[in-house]
C-alpha positions in Angstrom: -80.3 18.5 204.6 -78.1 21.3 204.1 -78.7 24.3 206.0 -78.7 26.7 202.5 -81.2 24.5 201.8 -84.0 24.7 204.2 -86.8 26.7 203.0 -87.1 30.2 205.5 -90.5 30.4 207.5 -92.2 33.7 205.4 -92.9 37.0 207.6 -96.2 38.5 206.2 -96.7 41.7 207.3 -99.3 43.8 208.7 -100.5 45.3 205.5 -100.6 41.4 204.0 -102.5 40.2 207.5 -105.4 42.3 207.0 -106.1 41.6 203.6 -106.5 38.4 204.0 -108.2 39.3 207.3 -110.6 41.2 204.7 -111.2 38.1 202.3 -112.1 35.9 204.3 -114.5 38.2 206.1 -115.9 38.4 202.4 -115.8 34.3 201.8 -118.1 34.5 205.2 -120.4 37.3 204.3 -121.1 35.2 200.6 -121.2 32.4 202.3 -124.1 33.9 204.8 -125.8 35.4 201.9 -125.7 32.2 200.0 -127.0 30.4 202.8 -129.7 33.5 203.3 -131.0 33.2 200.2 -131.4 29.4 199.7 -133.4 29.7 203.1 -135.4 32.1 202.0 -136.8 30.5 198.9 -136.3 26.7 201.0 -139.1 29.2 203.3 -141.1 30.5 200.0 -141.6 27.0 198.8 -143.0 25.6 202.2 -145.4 28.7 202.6 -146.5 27.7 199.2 -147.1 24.1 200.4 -148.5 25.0 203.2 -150.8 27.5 202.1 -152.0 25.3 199.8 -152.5 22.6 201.6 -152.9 24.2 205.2 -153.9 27.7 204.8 -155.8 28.7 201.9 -157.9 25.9 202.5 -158.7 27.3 206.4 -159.3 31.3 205.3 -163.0 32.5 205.0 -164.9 33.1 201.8 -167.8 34.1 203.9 -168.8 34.9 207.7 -172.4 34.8 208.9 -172.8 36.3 212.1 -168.8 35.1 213.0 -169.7 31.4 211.2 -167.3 30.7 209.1 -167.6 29.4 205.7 -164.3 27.9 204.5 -162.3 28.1 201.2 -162.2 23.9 201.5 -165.9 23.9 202.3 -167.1 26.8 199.5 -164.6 24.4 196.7 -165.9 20.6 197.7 -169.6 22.0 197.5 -168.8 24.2 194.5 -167.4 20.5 192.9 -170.7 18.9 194.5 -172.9 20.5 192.6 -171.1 20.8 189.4 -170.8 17.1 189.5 -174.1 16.6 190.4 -175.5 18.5 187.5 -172.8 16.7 185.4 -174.4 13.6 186.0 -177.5 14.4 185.6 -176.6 16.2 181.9 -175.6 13.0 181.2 -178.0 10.6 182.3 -180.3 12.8 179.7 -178.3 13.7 177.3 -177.8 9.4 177.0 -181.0 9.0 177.0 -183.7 7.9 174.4 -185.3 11.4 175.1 -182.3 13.7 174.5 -183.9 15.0 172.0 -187.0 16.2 173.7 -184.7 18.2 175.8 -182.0 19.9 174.0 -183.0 23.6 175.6 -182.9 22.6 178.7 -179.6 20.7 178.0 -177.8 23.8 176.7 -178.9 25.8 179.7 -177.5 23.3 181.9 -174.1 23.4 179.7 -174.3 27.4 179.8 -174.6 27.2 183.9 -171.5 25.0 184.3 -169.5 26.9 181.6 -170.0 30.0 183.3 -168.4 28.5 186.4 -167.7 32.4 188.4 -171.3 33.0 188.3 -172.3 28.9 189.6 -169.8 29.9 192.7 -171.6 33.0 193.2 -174.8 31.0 193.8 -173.8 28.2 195.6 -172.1 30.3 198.1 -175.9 32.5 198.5 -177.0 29.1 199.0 -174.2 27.9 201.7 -175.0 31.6 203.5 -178.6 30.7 203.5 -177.5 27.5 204.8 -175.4 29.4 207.4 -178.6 31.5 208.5 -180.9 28.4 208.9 -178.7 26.4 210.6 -178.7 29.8 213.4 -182.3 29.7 213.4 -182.4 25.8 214.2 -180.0 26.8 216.6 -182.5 29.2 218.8 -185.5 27.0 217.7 -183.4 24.3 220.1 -183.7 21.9 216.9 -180.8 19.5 216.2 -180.3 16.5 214.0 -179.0 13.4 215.3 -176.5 11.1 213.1 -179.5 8.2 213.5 -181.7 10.0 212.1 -178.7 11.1 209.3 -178.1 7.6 208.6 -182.0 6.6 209.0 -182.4 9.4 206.0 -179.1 8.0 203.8 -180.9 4.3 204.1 -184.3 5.4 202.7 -182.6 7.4 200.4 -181.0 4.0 199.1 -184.6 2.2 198.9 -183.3 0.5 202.2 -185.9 0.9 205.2 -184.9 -1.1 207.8 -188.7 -1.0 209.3 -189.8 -2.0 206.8 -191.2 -0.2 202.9 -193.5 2.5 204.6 -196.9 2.5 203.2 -198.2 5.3 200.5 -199.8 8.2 201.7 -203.6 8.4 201.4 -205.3 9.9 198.3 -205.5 13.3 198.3 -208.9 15.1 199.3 -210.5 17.3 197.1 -212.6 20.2 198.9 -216.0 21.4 197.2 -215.2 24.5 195.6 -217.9 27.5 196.9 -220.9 28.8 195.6 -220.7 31.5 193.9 -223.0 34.6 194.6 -224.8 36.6 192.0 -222.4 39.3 192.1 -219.3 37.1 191.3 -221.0 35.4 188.7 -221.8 38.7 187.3 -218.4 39.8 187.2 -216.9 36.8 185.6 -219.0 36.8 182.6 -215.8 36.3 180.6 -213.5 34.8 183.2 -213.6 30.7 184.4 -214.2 30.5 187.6 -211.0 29.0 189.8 -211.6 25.7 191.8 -208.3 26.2 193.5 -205.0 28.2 194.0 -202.8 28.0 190.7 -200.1 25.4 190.9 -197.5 28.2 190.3 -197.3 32.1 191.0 -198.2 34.4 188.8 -194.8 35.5 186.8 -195.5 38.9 187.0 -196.6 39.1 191.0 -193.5 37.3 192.4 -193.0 37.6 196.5 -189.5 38.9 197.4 -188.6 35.7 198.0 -189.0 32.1 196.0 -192.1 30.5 197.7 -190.8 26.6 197.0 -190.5 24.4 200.2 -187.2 24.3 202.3 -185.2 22.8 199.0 -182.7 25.4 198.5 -179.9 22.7 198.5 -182.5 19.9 196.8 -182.7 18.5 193.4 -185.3 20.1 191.8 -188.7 17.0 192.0 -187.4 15.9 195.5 -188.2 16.4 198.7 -186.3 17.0 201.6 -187.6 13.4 202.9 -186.5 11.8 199.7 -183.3 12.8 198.0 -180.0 13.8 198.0 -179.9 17.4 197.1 -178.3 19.8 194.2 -178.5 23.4 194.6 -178.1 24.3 191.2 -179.6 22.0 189.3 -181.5 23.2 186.3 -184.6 20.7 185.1 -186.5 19.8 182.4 -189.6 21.7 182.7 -191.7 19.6 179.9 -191.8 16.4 179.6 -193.0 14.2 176.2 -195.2 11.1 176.6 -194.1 8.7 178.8 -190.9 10.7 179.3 -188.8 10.8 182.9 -190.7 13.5 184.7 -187.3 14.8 186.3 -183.4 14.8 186.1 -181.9 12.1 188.6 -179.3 13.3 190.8 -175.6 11.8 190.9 -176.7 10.6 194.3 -180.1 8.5 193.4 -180.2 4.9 193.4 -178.3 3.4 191.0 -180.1 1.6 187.6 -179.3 -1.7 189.4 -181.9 -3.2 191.6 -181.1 -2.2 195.2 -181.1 -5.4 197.6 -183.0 -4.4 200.9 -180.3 -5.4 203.0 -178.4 -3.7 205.1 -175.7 -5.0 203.7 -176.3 -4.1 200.0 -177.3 -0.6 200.8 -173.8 -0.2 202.7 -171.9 -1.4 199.5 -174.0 0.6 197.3 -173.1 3.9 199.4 -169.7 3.0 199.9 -169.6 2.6 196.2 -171.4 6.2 195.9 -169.0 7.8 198.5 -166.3 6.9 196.4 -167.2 7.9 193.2 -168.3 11.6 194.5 -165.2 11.6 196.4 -162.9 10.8 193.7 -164.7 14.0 191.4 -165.2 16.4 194.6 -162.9 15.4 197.4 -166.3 14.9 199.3 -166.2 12.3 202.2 -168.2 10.1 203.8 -168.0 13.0 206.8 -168.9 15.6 204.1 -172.1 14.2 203.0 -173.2 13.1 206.3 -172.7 16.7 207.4 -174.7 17.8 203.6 -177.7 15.0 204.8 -178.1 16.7 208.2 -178.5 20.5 206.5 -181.1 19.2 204.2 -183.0 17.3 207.6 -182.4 20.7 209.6 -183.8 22.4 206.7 -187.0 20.3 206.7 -187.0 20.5 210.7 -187.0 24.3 210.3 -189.7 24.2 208.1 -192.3 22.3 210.1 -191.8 23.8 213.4 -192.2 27.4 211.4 -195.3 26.2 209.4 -196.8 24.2 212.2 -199.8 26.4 212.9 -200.6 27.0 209.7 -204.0 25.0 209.4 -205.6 24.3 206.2 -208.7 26.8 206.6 -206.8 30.5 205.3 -208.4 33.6 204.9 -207.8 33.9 200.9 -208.9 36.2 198.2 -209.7 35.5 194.8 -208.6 39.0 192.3 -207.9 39.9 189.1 -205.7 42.3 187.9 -204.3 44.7 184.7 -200.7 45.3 185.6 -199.3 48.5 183.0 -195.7 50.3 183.3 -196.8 53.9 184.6 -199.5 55.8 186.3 -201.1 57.4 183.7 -201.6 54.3 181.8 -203.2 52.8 184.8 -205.6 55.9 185.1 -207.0 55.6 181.4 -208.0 51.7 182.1 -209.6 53.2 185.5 -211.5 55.8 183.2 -212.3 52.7 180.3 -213.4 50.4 182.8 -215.5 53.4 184.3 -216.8 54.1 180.7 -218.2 50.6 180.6 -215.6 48.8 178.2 -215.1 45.1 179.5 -212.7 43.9 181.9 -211.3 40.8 180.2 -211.2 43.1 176.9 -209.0 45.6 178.6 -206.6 43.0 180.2 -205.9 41.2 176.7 -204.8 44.4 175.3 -203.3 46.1 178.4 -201.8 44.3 181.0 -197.9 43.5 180.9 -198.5 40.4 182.8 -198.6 37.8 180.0 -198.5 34.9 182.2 -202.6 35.7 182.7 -203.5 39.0 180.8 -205.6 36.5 177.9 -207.3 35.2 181.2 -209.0 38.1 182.3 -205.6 38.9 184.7 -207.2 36.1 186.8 -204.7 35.1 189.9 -207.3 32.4 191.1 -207.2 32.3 195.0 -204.6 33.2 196.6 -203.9 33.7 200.6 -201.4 36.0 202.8 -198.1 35.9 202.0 -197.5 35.0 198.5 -198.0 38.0 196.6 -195.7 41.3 197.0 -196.9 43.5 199.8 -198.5 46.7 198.3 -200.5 44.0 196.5 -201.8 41.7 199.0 -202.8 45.1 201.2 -204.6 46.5 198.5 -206.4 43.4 197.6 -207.5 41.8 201.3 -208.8 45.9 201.9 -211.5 46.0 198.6 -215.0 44.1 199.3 -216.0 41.6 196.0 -216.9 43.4 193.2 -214.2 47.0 194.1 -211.8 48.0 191.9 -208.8 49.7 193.6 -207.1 52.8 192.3 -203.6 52.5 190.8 -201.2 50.3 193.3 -197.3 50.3 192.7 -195.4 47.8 192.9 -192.0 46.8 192.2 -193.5 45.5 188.8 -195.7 48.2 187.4 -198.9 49.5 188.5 -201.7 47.2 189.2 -205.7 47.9 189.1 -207.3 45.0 191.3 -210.9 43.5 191.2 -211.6 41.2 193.8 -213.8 38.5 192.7 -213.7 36.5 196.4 -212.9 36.8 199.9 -213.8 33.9 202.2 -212.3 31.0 204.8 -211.4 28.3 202.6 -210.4 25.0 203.2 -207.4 24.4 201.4 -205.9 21.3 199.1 -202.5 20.3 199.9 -201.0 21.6 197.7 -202.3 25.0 198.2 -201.2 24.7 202.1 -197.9 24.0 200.7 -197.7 27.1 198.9 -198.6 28.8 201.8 -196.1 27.5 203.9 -193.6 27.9 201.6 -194.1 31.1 201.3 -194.5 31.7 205.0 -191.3 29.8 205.5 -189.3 31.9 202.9 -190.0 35.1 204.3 -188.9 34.1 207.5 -185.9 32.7 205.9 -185.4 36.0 204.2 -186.0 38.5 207.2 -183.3 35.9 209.4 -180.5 36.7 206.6 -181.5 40.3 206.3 -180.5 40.7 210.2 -177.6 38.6 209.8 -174.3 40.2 209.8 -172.9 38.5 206.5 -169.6 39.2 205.0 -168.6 37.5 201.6 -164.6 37.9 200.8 -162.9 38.4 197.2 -161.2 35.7 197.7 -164.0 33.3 196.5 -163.7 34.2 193.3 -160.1 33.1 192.7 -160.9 30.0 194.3 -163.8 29.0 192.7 -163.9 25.6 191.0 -164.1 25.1 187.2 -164.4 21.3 187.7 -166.0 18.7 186.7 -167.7 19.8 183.6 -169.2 17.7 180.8 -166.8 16.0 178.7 -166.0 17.2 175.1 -167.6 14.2 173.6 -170.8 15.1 175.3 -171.3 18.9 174.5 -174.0 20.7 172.9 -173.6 23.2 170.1 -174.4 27.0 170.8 -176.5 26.7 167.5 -178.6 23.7 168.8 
């Protein structure tokens, strides 16, 4: 190749060198920033996965005394109930008798819709949970998983022992003999043979005096049934109609075949239909079965010297908003005007005021406090001056005060009642925290299908 030909080697000089120095310092600083920022949001996107997935699901909604209730726990319930009470919509709203119950319907329909306030209440119910399970704890009372599975079983019509045999018949106590004083006084009242089947509306304890169900289909017991907390019931029934809502998790309409085989199919078929609505497992209900046994445990070992023979009073009362009001049916009654006169026209409590105000027998514990004091301190026939109350003001009569032997179903009313206030004064000492974040997290799912919905109107 010719010499004038060959190409001459270029000589950059120092000025040249440093910008290109200077470029590809910038090519590297883009580069880094490129790589910066695609790490960042590569970091954003796992966080989101993971919080998700990992760590949303692990934060507290609530803390009782340092127990943690979860944001996974607090949702599967949440989707527990709501399926539960799905069902149970359904299986009536199917039914021949759907139309015997469209106001009970609608409620249901109104609870689910309002799906902030259903979270709201089925976490009071998971802290009250929280504070029983405590109490078990310093009671030394545990539940075993035989005796979970041993309840599942039963609960599936399969009793490996054998179909236990029916409790006797109930026995019904003479009623007492009235003196001539009481029979004086309730001229114009029927006299009570027992405790009323329900508390007075107007006279309410501070707490609900129903058995250990807080988590239980309304009509079972906590020997009988899987539970739902929220669950709204029929409260009337037509002839011959189904005296009470099933649950999701009853037996199914199919015969059950008292094997142990057929009950494990049956509740592996249950487990997955829940499980596919809820994301509860077979772990999850097994932990639900031992609350409701622990509940029930609670219960008896609390109530266990109650005896049937309770000091009880029998009163009547004329409940009115204000003082003065109660003073002019003290100076009417005084004047000679008639008890059960006064109490139609008077008294606010409408669930007995055409009754004479007559609250039948009724022992410690399941009226509010300033009542029950006022009442067990007058002798038969005394009238008490005005007592306050969260509801009004009350003038008393009693009509009765003796040791009486009680049905069973008024022992369970007291027990109940006992039980609930030691339920209540547990979680009133607790150190409970509820956080915000419940509310965001709250399921709105399941919920009665479209097809299936009642009108507002209806």
């Amino acid at each position: 190749m010719p010499k004038e030909m060959q190409e001459e080697p270029k000589v950059h000089s120092k000025k040249h060198l440093a910008r290109m120095e200077k470029e590809q310092r910038q090519k590297k600083a883009l580069l880094i920033s490129l790589i910066a920022i695609l790490g960042a949001i590569i970091l954003v996107v796992i966080y989101g996965l993971l919080n998700d997935t990992v760590l949303k699901p692990k934060k507290a909604v609530a803390r009782v005394n340092g127990s943690v209730i979860t944001v996974e726990q607090f949702q599967k319930r949440v989707k527990y109930e709501r399926f539960s009470l799905v069902q149970s919509y359904l299986q009536y709203a199917l039914s021949q008798w759907a139309y015997f119950f469209q106001s009970q319907l609608l409620s249901v329909q109104n609870q689910l819709d309002n799906s902030v306030q259903f979270g709201s209440d089925t976490l009071d119910t998971m802290v009250k949970e929280k504070v029983v399970e405590q109490m078990a704890q310093e009671l030394g009372i545990t539940v075993s998983d035989a005796e979970v599975e041993t309840y599942l079983q039963e609960n599936f019509g399969y009793y490996a022992n054998g179909t236990p045999t029916p409790e006797p018949t109930e026995i019904i106590y003479p009623t007492s003999t009235l003196s001539g004083t009481q029979r004086a006084l309730i001229t114009a009242t029927p006299i009570p043979t027992e405790a009323p089947t329900e508390a007075p509306t107007a006279l309410p304890t501070s707490t609900a005096t129903l058995e250990p169900t807080a988590t239980l289909a309304a009509g079972a017991t906590a020997e009988t049934a899987l539970p739902s907390a929220t669950e709204v019931l029929p409260t009337e029934t037509p002839t011959e109609a189904p005296t009470e809502m099933p649950t999701a998790t009853e037996i199914p309409a199919t015969p059950t075949p008292y094997t142990l085989e057929g009950y494990q199919g049956l509740y592996a078929t249950m487990v997955a239909n829940v499980g596919s609505e809820t994301g509860f497992t077979d772990a999850d209900l097994r932990e639900y079965v031992r609350g409701i046994i622990l509940q029930k445990k609670v219960y008896d070992e609390l109530t266990k010297d109650i005896t049937p023979e309770q000091d009880m009073v029998w009163a009547r009362h004329i409940l009115v908003a204000t003082e003065p009001e109660a003073k002019l049916i003290l100076t009417k009654l005084a004047e000679g005007e008639d008890w059960t006169s006064l109490a139609a026209q008077f008294s606010t409590d409408t669930s007995n005021s055409a009754n004479g105000g007559d609250l039948g027998w009724f022992g410690h514990d399941q009226m509010v406090q300033e009542f029950e004091d006022a009442a067990y301190a007058l002798k038969i026939g005394e009238i008490s001056q005005p007592v306050k109350s969260e509801f009004g003001y009350h003038i008393i009569q009693v009509l009765g005060h003796e040791t009486r032997t009680l049905s069973s179903s008024e022992l369970s009313s007291i027990k109940s009642a006992f039980y609930s206030k030691a339920v209540q004064a547990a979680q009133d000492k607790a150190d409970i925290k509820k956080y915000n974040i419940w509310a965001s997290v709250v399921p709105s799912e399941p919920t009665i299908p479209t097809e299936y919905r009642l009108s507002s109107s209806q």
